[in-house]
KOLROFI-866720 format. One record per residue (C-alpha): residue number from 1; residue in three letters; x, y, z. Coordinates in nm, 2 decimals. Layout:
NUM ALA X Y Z .
...
***
This chain:
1 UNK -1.16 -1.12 1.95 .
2 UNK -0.88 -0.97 2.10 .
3 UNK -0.92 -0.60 1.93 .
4 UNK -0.55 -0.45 2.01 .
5 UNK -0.36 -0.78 1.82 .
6 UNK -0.62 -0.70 1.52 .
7 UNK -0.53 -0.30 1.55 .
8 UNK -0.17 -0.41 1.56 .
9 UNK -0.22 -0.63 1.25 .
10 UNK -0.34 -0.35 1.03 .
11 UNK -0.10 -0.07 1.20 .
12 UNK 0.19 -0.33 1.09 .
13 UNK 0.02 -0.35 0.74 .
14 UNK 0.06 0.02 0.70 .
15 UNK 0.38 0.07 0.90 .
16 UNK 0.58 -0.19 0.70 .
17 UNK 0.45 -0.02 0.35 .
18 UNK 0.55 0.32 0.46 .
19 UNK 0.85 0.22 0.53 .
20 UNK 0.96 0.10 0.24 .
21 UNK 0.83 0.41 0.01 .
22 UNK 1.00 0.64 0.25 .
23 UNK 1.33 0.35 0.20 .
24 UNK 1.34 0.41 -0.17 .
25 UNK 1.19 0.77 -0.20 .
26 UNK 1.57 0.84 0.05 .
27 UNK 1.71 0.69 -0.29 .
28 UNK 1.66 0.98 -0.45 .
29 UNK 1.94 1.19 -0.23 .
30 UNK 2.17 0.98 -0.39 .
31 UNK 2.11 1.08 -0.74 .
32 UNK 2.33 1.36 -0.86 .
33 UNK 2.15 1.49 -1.22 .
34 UNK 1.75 1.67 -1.18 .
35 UNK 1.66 1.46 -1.47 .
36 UNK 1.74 1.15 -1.34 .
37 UNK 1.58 1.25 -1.04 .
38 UNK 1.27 1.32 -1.21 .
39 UNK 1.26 0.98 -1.43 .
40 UNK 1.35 0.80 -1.08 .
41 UNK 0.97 0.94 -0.93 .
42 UNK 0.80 0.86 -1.24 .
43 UNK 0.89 0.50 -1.11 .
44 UNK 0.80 0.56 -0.78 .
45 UNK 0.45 0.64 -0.87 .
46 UNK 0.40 0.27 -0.97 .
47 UNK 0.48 0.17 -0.63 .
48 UNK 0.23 0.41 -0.47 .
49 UNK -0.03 0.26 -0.63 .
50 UNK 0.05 -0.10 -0.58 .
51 UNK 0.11 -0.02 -0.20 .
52 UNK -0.25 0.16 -0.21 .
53 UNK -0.42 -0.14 -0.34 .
54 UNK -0.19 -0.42 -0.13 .
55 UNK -0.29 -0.21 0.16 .
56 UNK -0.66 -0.21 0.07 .
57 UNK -0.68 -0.58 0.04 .
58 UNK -0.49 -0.65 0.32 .
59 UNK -0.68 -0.45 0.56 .
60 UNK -1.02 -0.55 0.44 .
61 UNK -0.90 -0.91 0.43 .
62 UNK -0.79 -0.88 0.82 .
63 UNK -1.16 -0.74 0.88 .
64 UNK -1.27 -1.04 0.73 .
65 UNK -1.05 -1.29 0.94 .
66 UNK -1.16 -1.10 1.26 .
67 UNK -1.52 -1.19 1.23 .
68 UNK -1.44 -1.52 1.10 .
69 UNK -1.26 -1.58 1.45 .
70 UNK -1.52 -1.46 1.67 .
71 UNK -1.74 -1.73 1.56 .
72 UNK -2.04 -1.61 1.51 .
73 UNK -2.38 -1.72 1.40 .
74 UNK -2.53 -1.57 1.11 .
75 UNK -2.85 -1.42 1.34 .
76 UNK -2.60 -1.22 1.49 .
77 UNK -2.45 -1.03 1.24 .
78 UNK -2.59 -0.76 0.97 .
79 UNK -2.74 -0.88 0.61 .
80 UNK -2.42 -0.80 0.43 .
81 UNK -2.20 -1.03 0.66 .
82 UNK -2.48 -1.26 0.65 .
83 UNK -2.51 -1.27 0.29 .
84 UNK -2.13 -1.25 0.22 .
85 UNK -2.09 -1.59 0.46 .
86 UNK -2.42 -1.77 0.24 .
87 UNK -2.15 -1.79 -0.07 .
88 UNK -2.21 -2.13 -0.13 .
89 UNK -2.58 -2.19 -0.03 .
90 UNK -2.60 -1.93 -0.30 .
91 UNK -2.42 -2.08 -0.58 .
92 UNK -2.57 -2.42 -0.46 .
93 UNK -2.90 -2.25 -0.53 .
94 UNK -2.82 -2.12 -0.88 .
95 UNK -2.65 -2.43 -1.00 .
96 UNK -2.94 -2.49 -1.28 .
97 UNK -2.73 -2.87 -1.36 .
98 UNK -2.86 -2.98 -0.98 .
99 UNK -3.21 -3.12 -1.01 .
100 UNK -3.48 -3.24 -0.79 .
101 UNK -3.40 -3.59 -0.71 .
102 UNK -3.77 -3.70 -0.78 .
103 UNK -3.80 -3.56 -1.13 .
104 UNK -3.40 -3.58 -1.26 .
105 UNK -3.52 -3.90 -1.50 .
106 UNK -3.83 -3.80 -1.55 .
107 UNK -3.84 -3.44 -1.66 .
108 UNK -3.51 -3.35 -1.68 .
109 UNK -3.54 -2.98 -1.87 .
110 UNK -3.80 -2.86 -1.70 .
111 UNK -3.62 -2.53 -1.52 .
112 UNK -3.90 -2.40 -1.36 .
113 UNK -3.95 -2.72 -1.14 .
114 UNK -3.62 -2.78 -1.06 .
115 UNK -3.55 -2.44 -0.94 .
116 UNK -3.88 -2.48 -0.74 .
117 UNK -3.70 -2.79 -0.59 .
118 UNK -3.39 -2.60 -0.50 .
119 UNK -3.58 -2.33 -0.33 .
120 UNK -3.75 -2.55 -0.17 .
121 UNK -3.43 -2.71 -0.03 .
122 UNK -3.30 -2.37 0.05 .
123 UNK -3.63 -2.28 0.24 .
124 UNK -3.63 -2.62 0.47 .
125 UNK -3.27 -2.55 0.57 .
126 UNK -3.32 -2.16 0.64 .
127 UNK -3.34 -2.27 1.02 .
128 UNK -3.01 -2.45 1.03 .
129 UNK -2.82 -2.14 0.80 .
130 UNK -2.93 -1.88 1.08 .
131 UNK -2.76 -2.08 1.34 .
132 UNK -2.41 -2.16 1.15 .
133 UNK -2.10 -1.97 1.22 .
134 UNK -2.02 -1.70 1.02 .
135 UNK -1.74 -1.77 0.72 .
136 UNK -1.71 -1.50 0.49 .
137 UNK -1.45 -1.60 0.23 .
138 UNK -1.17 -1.38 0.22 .
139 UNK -1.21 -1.42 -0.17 .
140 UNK -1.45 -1.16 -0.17 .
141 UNK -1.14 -0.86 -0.16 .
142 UNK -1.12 -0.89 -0.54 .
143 UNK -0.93 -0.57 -0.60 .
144 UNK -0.96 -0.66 -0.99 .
145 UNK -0.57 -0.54 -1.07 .
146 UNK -0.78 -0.16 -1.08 .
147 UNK -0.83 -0.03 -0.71 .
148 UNK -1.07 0.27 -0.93 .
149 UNK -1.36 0.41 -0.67 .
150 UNK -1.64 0.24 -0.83 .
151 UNK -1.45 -0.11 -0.70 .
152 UNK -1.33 0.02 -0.38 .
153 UNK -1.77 0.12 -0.36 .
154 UNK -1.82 -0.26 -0.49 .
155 UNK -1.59 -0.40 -0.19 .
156 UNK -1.72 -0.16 0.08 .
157 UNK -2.09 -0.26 0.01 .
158 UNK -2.05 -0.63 0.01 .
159 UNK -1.87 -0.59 0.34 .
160 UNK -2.14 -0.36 0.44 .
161 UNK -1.99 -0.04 0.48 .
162 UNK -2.16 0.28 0.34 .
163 UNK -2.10 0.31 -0.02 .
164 UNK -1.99 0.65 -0.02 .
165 UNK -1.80 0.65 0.26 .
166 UNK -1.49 0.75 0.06 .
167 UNK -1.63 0.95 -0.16 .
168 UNK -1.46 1.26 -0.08 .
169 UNK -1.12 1.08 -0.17 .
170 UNK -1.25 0.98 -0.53 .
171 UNK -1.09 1.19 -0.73 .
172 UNK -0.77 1.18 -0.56 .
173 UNK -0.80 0.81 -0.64 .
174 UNK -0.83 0.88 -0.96 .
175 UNK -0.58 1.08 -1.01 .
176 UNK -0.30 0.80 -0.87 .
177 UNK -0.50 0.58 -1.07 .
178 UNK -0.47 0.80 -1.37 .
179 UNK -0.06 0.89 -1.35 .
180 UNK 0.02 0.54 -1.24 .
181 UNK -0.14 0.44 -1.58 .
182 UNK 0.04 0.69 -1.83 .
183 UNK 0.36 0.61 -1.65 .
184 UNK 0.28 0.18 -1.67 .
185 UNK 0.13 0.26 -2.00 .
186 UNK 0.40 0.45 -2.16 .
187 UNK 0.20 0.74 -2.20 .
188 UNK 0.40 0.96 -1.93 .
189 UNK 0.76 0.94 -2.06 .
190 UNK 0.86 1.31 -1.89 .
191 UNK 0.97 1.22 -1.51 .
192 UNK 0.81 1.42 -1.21 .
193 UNK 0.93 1.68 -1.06 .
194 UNK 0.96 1.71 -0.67 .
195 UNK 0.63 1.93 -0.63 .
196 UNK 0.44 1.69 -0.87 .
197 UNK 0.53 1.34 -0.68 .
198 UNK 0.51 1.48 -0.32 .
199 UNK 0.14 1.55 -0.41 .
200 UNK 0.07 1.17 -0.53 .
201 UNK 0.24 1.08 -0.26 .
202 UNK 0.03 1.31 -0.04 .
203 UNK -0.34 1.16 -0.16 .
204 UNK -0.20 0.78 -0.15 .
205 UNK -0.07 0.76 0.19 .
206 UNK -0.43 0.98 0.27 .
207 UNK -0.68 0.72 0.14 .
208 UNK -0.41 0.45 0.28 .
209 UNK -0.51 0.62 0.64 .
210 UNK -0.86 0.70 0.57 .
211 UNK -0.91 0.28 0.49 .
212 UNK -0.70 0.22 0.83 .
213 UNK -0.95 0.47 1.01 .
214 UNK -1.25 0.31 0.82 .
215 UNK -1.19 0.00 0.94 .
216 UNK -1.10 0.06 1.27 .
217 UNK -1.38 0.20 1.34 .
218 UNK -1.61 -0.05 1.24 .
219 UNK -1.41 -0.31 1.44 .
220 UNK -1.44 -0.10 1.74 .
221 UNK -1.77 -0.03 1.70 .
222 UNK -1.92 -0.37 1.59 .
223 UNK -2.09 -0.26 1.28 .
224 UNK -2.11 -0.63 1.15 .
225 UNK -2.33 -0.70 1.42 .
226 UNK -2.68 -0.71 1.35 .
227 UNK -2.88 -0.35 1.44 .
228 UNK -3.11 -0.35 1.69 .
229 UNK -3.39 -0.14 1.59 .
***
Protein backbone atom coordinates (compact mmCIF):
# COMPACT_ATOMS: atom_id res chain seq x y z
CA UNK A 1 0.00 0.00 0.00
CA UNK A 2 1.51 3.05 -0.85
CA UNK A 3 0.34 5.09 2.47
CA UNK A 4 1.15 8.88 1.15
CA UNK A 5 -1.32 8.39 -2.24
CA UNK A 6 -4.04 6.91 0.43
CA UNK A 7 -3.18 10.19 2.90
CA UNK A 8 -3.48 12.24 -0.21
CA UNK A 9 -6.81 10.60 -1.13
CA UNK A 10 -8.51 11.51 2.14
CA UNK A 11 -6.66 15.03 2.45
CA UNK A 12 -8.29 15.70 -1.13
CA UNK A 13 -11.68 14.36 0.30
CA UNK A 14 -11.59 17.04 2.90
CA UNK A 15 -9.77 19.71 0.98
CA UNK A 16 -12.16 19.71 -1.99
CA UNK A 17 -15.38 19.94 0.65
CA UNK A 18 -13.84 22.80 2.48
CA UNK A 19 -13.51 24.48 -0.29
CA UNK A 20 -16.57 24.69 -1.45
CA UNK A 21 -18.33 25.69 2.06
CA UNK A 22 -15.81 28.40 2.40
CA UNK A 23 -16.85 29.15 -1.78
CA UNK A 24 -20.47 29.77 -0.88
CA UNK A 25 -20.21 30.82 2.91
CA UNK A 26 -17.89 34.15 0.68
CA UNK A 27 -21.48 34.46 -0.84
CA UNK A 28 -22.62 35.92 1.91
CA UNK A 29 -20.38 39.33 1.41
CA UNK A 30 -22.38 39.91 -1.37
CA UNK A 31 -25.69 40.15 0.32
CA UNK A 32 -26.63 43.66 1.24
CA UNK A 33 -29.90 43.17 3.89
CA UNK A 34 -28.99 41.21 7.72
CA UNK A 35 -32.08 39.28 7.08
CA UNK A 36 -31.30 37.92 4.02
CA UNK A 37 -28.02 37.25 5.35
CA UNK A 38 -29.42 35.33 8.06
CA UNK A 39 -32.04 33.15 5.83
CA UNK A 40 -28.92 32.60 3.45
CA UNK A 41 -27.00 30.53 6.64
CA UNK A 42 -30.11 28.79 7.53
CA UNK A 43 -29.30 27.15 4.00
CA UNK A 44 -25.91 26.67 4.56
CA UNK A 45 -26.45 24.56 7.54
CA UNK A 46 -28.00 21.82 5.14
CA UNK A 47 -24.75 21.75 3.35
CA UNK A 48 -22.74 21.22 6.58
CA UNK A 49 -24.31 18.38 7.27
CA UNK A 50 -24.38 16.66 3.91
CA UNK A 51 -20.59 17.51 3.64
CA UNK A 52 -20.13 15.91 7.27
CA UNK A 53 -21.74 12.68 6.18
CA UNK A 54 -20.21 12.64 2.32
CA UNK A 55 -16.99 13.09 4.18
CA UNK A 56 -17.60 10.24 6.56
CA UNK A 57 -18.47 7.79 3.98
CA UNK A 58 -15.91 8.72 1.75
CA UNK A 59 -13.14 8.41 4.13
CA UNK A 60 -14.22 5.16 5.66
CA UNK A 61 -14.85 3.86 2.18
CA UNK A 62 -11.09 4.74 1.17
CA UNK A 63 -10.00 2.76 4.50
CA UNK A 64 -11.82 0.04 3.11
CA UNK A 65 -10.31 0.13 -0.46
CA UNK A 66 -6.79 0.32 1.11
CA UNK A 67 -6.94 -3.03 2.83
CA UNK A 68 -8.76 -4.45 -0.04
CA UNK A 69 -5.51 -3.55 -2.19
CA UNK A 70 -2.99 -4.89 0.12
CA UNK A 71 -4.26 -8.26 -0.43
CA UNK A 72 -4.47 -9.76 2.45
CA UNK A 73 -5.45 -13.06 3.87
CA UNK A 74 -8.02 -13.24 6.37
CA UNK A 75 -5.30 -14.86 9.16
CA UNK A 76 -3.71 -11.68 8.94
CA UNK A 77 -6.06 -9.27 9.80
CA UNK A 78 -8.27 -8.49 13.21
CA UNK A 79 -11.85 -10.29 13.70
CA UNK A 80 -13.71 -7.28 12.56
CA UNK A 81 -11.92 -7.09 9.18
CA UNK A 82 -12.18 -10.71 9.09
CA UNK A 83 -15.68 -10.84 9.73
CA UNK A 84 -16.68 -7.81 7.66
CA UNK A 85 -14.77 -9.68 4.42
CA UNK A 86 -16.95 -13.30 5.49
CA UNK A 87 -20.21 -11.20 4.11
CA UNK A 88 -21.28 -13.81 1.94
CA UNK A 89 -20.09 -17.09 3.62
CA UNK A 90 -22.38 -15.51 6.16
CA UNK A 91 -25.43 -14.97 4.34
CA UNK A 92 -24.66 -18.30 2.41
CA UNK A 93 -24.93 -19.83 5.94
CA UNK A 94 -28.20 -18.20 6.97
CA UNK A 95 -29.97 -18.76 3.67
CA UNK A 96 -32.61 -21.30 5.43
CA UNK A 97 -34.12 -22.07 1.39
CA UNK A 98 -30.34 -23.92 0.82
CA UNK A 99 -30.65 -27.45 1.92
CA UNK A 100 -28.48 -30.35 2.40
CA UNK A 101 -28.25 -32.00 -0.90
CA UNK A 102 -28.83 -35.52 0.70
CA UNK A 103 -32.02 -34.75 2.49
CA UNK A 104 -33.59 -31.77 0.06
CA UNK A 105 -36.40 -34.61 -1.36
CA UNK A 106 -36.50 -36.44 1.44
CA UNK A 107 -37.12 -34.10 4.40
CA UNK A 108 -37.40 -31.02 3.03
CA UNK A 109 -38.71 -28.85 6.31
CA UNK A 110 -36.71 -30.16 8.65
CA UNK A 111 -34.65 -26.73 9.81
CA UNK A 112 -32.68 -28.16 12.35
CA UNK A 113 -30.90 -30.64 9.87
CA UNK A 114 -30.44 -28.50 7.26
CA UNK A 115 -28.76 -25.84 9.18
CA UNK A 116 -26.65 -28.78 10.64
CA UNK A 117 -25.70 -29.32 6.90
CA UNK A 118 -24.79 -25.77 6.34
CA UNK A 119 -22.65 -25.60 9.29
CA UNK A 120 -21.23 -28.43 8.46
CA UNK A 121 -20.24 -26.98 5.03
CA UNK A 122 -19.06 -23.87 6.68
CA UNK A 123 -16.89 -25.92 9.18
CA UNK A 124 -15.10 -28.10 6.20
CA UNK A 125 -14.24 -24.94 4.39
CA UNK A 126 -12.93 -22.92 7.50
CA UNK A 127 -9.32 -23.83 6.24
CA UNK A 128 -9.69 -22.47 2.84
CA UNK A 129 -11.63 -18.99 4.30
CA UNK A 130 -8.45 -18.24 6.60
CA UNK A 131 -6.30 -18.30 3.59
CA UNK A 132 -8.53 -16.00 1.04
CA UNK A 133 -7.79 -12.44 0.46
CA UNK A 134 -9.43 -10.10 2.32
CA UNK A 135 -12.61 -8.20 0.54
CA UNK A 136 -14.54 -6.13 2.70
CA UNK A 137 -17.43 -4.75 0.71
CA UNK A 138 -17.42 -1.15 0.62
CA UNK A 139 -21.29 -1.59 1.14
CA UNK A 140 -20.81 -1.78 4.65
CA UNK A 141 -20.51 2.49 5.02
CA UNK A 142 -24.33 2.64 5.20
CA UNK A 143 -24.62 6.11 6.57
CA UNK A 144 -28.53 5.45 6.63
CA UNK A 145 -29.40 9.31 5.18
CA UNK A 146 -28.89 10.09 9.42
CA UNK A 147 -25.00 10.31 10.22
CA UNK A 148 -26.60 10.48 14.29
CA UNK A 149 -23.66 9.01 16.87
CA UNK A 150 -25.30 5.80 17.57
CA UNK A 151 -24.58 5.04 13.45
CA UNK A 152 -21.38 6.62 13.20
CA UNK A 153 -20.75 3.85 16.76
CA UNK A 154 -22.46 1.09 14.32
CA UNK A 155 -19.87 1.89 11.41
CA UNK A 156 -16.80 2.30 13.62
CA UNK A 157 -17.39 -1.13 15.26
CA UNK A 158 -17.86 -3.17 12.24
CA UNK A 159 -14.69 -1.61 10.89
CA UNK A 160 -13.19 -2.33 14.16
CA UNK A 161 -12.45 0.88 15.62
CA UNK A 162 -13.35 1.63 19.34
CA UNK A 163 -16.90 2.39 19.74
CA UNK A 164 -16.49 5.34 21.63
CA UNK A 165 -13.82 6.75 20.02
CA UNK A 166 -15.89 9.85 19.15
CA UNK A 167 -17.72 10.09 21.90
CA UNK A 168 -16.58 13.33 23.05
CA UNK A 169 -17.92 14.88 19.73
CA UNK A 170 -21.54 13.36 20.27
CA UNK A 171 -23.31 16.05 21.20
CA UNK A 172 -21.85 18.40 18.85
CA UNK A 173 -23.13 15.83 16.30
CA UNK A 174 -26.22 16.15 17.58
CA UNK A 175 -26.59 19.39 17.55
CA UNK A 176 -25.80 19.76 13.49
CA UNK A 177 -27.94 16.91 13.30
CA UNK A 178 -30.59 18.64 15.28
CA UNK A 179 -30.53 22.33 13.38
CA UNK A 180 -30.00 20.72 10.01
CA UNK A 181 -33.39 18.96 10.80
CA UNK A 182 -35.60 22.06 11.91
CA UNK A 183 -34.13 23.94 8.96
CA UNK A 184 -34.96 20.59 6.25
CA UNK A 185 -37.95 20.15 8.31
CA UNK A 186 -39.42 23.44 8.30
CA UNK A 187 -39.33 23.68 11.83
CA UNK A 188 -36.45 26.57 11.83
CA UNK A 189 -37.98 29.27 9.65
CA UNK A 190 -35.87 32.31 11.62
CA UNK A 191 -32.36 32.49 9.69
CA UNK A 192 -29.04 32.38 11.74
CA UNK A 193 -27.21 34.93 12.76
CA UNK A 194 -23.37 35.19 12.16
CA UNK A 195 -22.43 34.01 15.88
CA UNK A 196 -25.06 31.10 15.65
CA UNK A 197 -23.72 29.52 12.11
CA UNK A 198 -19.94 30.12 12.73
CA UNK A 199 -20.48 27.72 15.70
CA UNK A 200 -22.17 24.81 13.51
CA UNK A 201 -19.69 25.43 11.30
CA UNK A 202 -17.08 25.17 14.05
CA UNK A 203 -18.25 21.40 15.38
CA UNK A 204 -18.77 20.17 11.59
CA UNK A 205 -15.55 20.92 10.11
CA UNK A 206 -14.15 19.47 13.95
CA UNK A 207 -15.70 15.89 13.74
CA UNK A 208 -14.83 16.30 9.74
CA UNK A 209 -10.95 16.37 11.16
CA UNK A 210 -11.29 14.23 14.02
CA UNK A 211 -12.68 11.20 11.30
CA UNK A 212 -9.53 12.36 8.99
CA UNK A 213 -7.20 11.92 12.16
CA UNK A 214 -9.07 8.70 13.16
CA UNK A 215 -8.39 7.12 10.22
CA UNK A 216 -5.09 8.06 9.62
CA UNK A 217 -4.07 6.81 12.40
CA UNK A 218 -5.23 3.39 12.04
CA UNK A 219 -3.79 3.25 8.51
CA UNK A 220 -0.45 4.29 9.86
CA UNK A 221 -0.59 2.18 12.57
CA UNK A 222 -1.99 -1.08 11.04
CA UNK A 223 -4.85 -1.65 13.41
CA UNK A 224 -6.62 -4.05 10.85
CA UNK A 225 -3.84 -6.35 11.30
CA UNK A 226 -4.32 -9.02 13.55
CA UNK A 227 -2.86 -8.38 17.41
CA UNK A 228 -0.25 -10.25 18.55
CA UNK A 229 -0.70 -11.05 22.00
Amino acid sequence: MDLTDIIAQIEEELTWRLEELKFFKNQLAKIDEENDRMRYRKSLVVMLYSHYEGFCKAAFQIYIKAINNLSLTRDMVNEYIQTASLHDVFKSYHDESKKSPYFRKDLPDDTKLHRYSRQVELVSSMEKIWKEIVVVPESIVDTESNLKPIILRKILFLLGFQQNCLQEYEGQINHLLARRNNVAHGAQKEGLTKEQYEEIETVTLTIMEQVRKLILDALINKHYLKRIS
